[in-house]
C-alpha positions, 0 to 999 in steps of 0.5 A: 305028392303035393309037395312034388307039384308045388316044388320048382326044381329051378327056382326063380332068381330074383337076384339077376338085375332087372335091366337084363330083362327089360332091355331084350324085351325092347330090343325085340321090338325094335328088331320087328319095327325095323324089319317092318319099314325096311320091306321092300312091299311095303314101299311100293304100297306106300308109294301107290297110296301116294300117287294115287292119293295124289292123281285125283286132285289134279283131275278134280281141279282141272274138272272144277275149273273147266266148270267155273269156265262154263258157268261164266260163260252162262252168266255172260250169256244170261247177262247179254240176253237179259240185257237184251231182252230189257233193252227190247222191251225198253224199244217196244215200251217206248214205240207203244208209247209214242203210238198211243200219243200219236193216237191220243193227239189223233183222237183228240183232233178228231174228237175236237173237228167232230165236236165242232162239226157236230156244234156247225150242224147244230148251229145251222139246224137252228137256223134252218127251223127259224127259217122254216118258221119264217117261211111258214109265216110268211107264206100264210100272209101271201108271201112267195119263196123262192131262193131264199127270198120271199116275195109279196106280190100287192093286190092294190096299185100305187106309185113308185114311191108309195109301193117302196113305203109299203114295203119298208112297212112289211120289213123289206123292200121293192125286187131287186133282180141279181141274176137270169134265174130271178128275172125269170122267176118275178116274170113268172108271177104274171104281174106287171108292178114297179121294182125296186130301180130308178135314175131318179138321182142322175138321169141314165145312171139306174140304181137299186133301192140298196144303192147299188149300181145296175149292171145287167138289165133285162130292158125290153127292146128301145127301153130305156126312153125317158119319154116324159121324163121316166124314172122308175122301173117295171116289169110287164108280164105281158112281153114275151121273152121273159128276160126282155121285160122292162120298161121306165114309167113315170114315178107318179103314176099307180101300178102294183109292186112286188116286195122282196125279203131275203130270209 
C-alpha cells in the first residue's frame, strides 16, 4: 500500500529542456501586462489623474499672485501712510519748535522789561525814601514842602544881599517863581520878604539868582519904578491879588527873605 502512494505513475521528465519552461512562464507575464495598458479604462483614468493633477496648479498660481498683488499694494499703502505720517509729525515737530522759540524770545523780552521795570521802581523808591528823609529833616528846622521844593521862611530881616548869603549857607538860595501855582503858594505864606530877582546888572533887564532872564512877572499895578534906584525884588502879602504882588525896593534896605531848595 505505501508503495501505491509514493509511486508516481507519470514520473517526472527531467530531461525536457529548461528553457521550455521558462519561457511560457515569461510569455504569460508579458501577455497580462500588455492586456493591462492596453484597457481602455485604464486610460481615461490616466488621463482624469492628469487633468486633475494638472488643474489646481493653475488656480493656486493664479490665487499666489493675485495675493502677491494685494500685499504690495499693502506695502505701497503702508509705505504712503507711514511716510505720511513722518512727514506730519516732522510739520508739528517744527510748528512746536518755532512756537516755543517764539515764546522763549517772548518771554525772554518780558522777563528783561520786567526785570528793568522792577530795577526803575527799585531806583526810584530808593529816591523817594531819601526824599522823604530830607523832607522830614527839613520840616523839623522849619522849612516848608511844596512841590518838590522846600521853603525856609526867615524870622530876621536883612538886606538883599545878606538874605541870598543866608541862604547859600543853608544849600539853597533866594524863591525863584516859575509859574502861577507858586506864585500863589509863596503869596500864601503871608510874608512880605526879598526873592530871588534883580536888574542890579543892567537896569530893566530883571534876572534870577540862576542867571535866567524874567519872562513872567507878577508886578503889582505901576511896578517896576525904579524910584530911587531900586534893584532888588519882593513880594508883599498885604496886596490883594495874589498874582499882582511885587514890588522893586532897594537892595540896601532890611527885609525877610525866603529860601528855596529843590529836593
Amino acid at each position: 500500500m505505501s508503495e501505491g502512494v509514493y509511486e508516481n505513475p507519470e514520473p517526472f521528465k527531467d530531461d525536457e529542456p529548461d528553457a521550455m519552461k521558462n519561457t511560457d512562464i515569461d510569455g504569460q507575464l508579458y501577455n497580462n501586462l500588455r492586456a493591462f495598458k492596453s484597457s481602455p479604462r485604464d486610460g481615461v483614468v490616466a488621463s482624469e489623474l492628469d487633468s486633475s493633477g494638472k488643474r489646481p496648479s493653475g488656480v493656486a498660481a493664479v490665487f499666489l499672485g493675485l495675493l502677491c498683488v494685494l500685499l504690495l499694494a499693502g506695502i505701497i499703502g503702508l509705505s504712503v501712510y507711514y511716510n505720511r505720517a513722518i512727514k506730519d509729525s516732522e510739520d508739528k515737530r517744527n510748528i512746536l519748535s518755532q512756537s516755543f522759540s517764539l515764546y522763549k524770545i517772548n518771554t525772554t523780552s518780558e522777563r528783561d522789561q520786567l526785570q528793568t521795570r522792577y530795577n526803575n521802581l527799585t531806583e526810584e523808591k530808593g529816591h523817594i525814601q531819601a526824599k522823604l528823609f530830607v523832607i522830614e529833616q527839613h520840616c523839623q528846622e522849619g522849612w516848608r514842602y511844596s512841590d518838590s521844593s522846600l521853603y525856609f521862611l526867615s524870622t530876621e530881616k536883612k538886606t538883599w544881599e545878606e538874605s541870598r548869603q543866608d541862604c547859600l549857607g543853608r544849600g539853597a538860595d533866594l524863591v525863584i517863581i516859575n509859574s502861577r501855582e507858586e506864585q500863589t503858594f509863596v503869596f500864601n505864606l503871608h510874608l512880605s520878604a526879598w526873592i530871588g530877582l534883580t536888574d542890579s546888572v543892567t537896569e530893566g533887564i530883571w534876572k534870577w539868582v540862576d542867571g535866567t532872564t524874567l519872562t513872567t512877572g507878577y508886578w503889582w499895578k505901576g511896578q517896576p519904578d525904579n524910584y530911587g534906584q531900586e534893584d532888588c525884588a519882593e513880594i508883599n502879602f498885604s496886596k490883594g491879588d495874589p498874582v499882582t504882588t511885587w514890588n522893586d525896593d532897594k537892595c540896601g534896605a532890611n527885609n525877610s527873605w525866603i529860601c528855596e531848595k529843590v529836593v
